[in-house]
N, C-alpha and C positions, 0 to 999 in steps of 0.2 A: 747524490750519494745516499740521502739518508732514506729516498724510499726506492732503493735498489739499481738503480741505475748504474753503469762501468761508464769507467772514464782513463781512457789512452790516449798517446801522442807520441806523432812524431817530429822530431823537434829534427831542425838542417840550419847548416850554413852552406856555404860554398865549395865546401872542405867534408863534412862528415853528417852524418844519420844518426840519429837513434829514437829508435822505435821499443816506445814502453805500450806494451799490450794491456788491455784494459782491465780495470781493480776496480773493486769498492771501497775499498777502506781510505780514510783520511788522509793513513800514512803513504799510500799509494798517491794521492792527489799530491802530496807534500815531494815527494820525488819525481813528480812531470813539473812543478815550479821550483825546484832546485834543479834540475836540468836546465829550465830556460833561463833562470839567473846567469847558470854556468857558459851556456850558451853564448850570453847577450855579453857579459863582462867579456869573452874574446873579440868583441870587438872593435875594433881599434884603426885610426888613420892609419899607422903604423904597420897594420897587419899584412903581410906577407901572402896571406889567402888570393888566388889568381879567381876574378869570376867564374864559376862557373855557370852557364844558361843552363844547361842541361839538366842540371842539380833538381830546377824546380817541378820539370817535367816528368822526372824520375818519382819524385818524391809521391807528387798527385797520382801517378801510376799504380804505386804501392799504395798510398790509400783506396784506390779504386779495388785492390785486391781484396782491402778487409774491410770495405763499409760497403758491405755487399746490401745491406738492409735495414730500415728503419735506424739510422747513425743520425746524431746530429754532429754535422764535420762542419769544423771552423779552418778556415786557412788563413791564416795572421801570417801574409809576406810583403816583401816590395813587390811582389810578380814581374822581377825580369828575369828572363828569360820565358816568359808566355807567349806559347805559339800554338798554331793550330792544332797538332796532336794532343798536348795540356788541356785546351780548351776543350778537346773530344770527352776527353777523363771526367774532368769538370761537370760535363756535361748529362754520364753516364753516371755519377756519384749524385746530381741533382736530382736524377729521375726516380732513385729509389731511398734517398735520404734527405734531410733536411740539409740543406747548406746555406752556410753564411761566410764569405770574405770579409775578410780586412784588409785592405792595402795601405803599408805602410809606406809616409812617403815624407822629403824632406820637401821644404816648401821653398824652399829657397832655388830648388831646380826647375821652378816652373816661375815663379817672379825674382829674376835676379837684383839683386842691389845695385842701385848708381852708382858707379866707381868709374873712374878713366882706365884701369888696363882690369883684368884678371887672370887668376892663378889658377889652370885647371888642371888636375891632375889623380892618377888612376890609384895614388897609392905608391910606385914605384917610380914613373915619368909626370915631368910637369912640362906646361906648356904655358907661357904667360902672353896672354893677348887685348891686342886693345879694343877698348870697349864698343870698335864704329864698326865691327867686321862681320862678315854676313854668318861667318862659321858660328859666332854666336847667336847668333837670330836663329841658323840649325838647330844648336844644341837646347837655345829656349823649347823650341818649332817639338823637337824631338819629346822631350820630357815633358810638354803637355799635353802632344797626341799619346804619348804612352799610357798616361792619366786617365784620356777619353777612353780607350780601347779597354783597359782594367773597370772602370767606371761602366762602362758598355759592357758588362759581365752579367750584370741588373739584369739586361732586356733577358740577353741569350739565354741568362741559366736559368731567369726567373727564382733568384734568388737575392736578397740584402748582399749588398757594396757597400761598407763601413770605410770611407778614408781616414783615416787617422795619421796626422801629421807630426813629425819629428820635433815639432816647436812651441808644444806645450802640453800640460798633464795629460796623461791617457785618459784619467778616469771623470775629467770635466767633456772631454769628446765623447765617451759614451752615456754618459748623462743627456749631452745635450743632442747625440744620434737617437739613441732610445727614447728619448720622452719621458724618461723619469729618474728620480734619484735613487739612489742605491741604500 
């Protein structure tokens, strides 16, 4: 900001958008981190919001509209619902901007805890199952290859895959992603 540079965002859940167009001033900056506060506090085990895939697709599309050039675009999602179209956008925003992802992800969906049964459930429906069942080995199987495939973003976009894990401070992970202290 201070040697001229705009700074926008658009902020998503599963549920709604909004796209703050890019400002210089502080208090502009101040209102893209009071949105993702706003953002982040609705979320909840509790919440009512149905996924939606499509959301993330949409979203990187509309970026693709306005980082037509020389943008440095960060995408800080879990990236599900990333599918081939997504990764086209992706792909088209890499060629003429800087880009960097972050995938945020809980860590517990890729190494589950010893336990005898588990509780799994979307938010609305549970399912409790025991721990010797192959639909579990799926659902490990699933949420690590989804990990490789987002991770394998690297090769294709030729650009930084920052994982950032749901299980401890953000800002000891990009210390220790970046290589330096802040």
């Amino acid at each position: 900001i201070d040697v001229g540079d705009r700074v926008g965002a658009i902020i998503f859940n599963d549920d709604d958008v909004e796209i703050i167009k890019p400002g210089r001033s502080r208090d502009h900056v101040m209102r893209i981190l009071e949105s993702i506060v706003r953002f982040n506090q609705r979320l909840s085990a509790e919440s009512k919001l149905r996924p939606q895939p499509a959301q993330l697709e949409q979203v990187i599309q509309q970026t693709c509209r306005i980082a037509k050039h020389d943008f440095l675009v960060a995408v800080v999602s879990d990236f599900h619902g990333l599918n081939p179209s997504a990764e086209r956008s992706l792909l088209s925003i890499s060629q003429h901007n800087d880009l960097v992802a972050a995938v945020v992800h809980d860590p517990i969906a890729s190494k589950l805890p010893k336990c005898r049964d588990y509780v799994i459930t979307d938010g609305e429906l549970q399912i409790e199952m025991p721990n010797n069942t192959n639909t579990l080995q799926r659902v490990h199987e699933t949420s690590v290859g989804r990990m490789k495939d987002v991770l394998g973003l690297h090769t294709k976009l030729q650009c930084p895959v920052l994982p950032i894990s749901t299980g401890e401070p953000v800002n000891f992970q990009l210390q220790r992603l970046l290589g330096r202290r802040f």
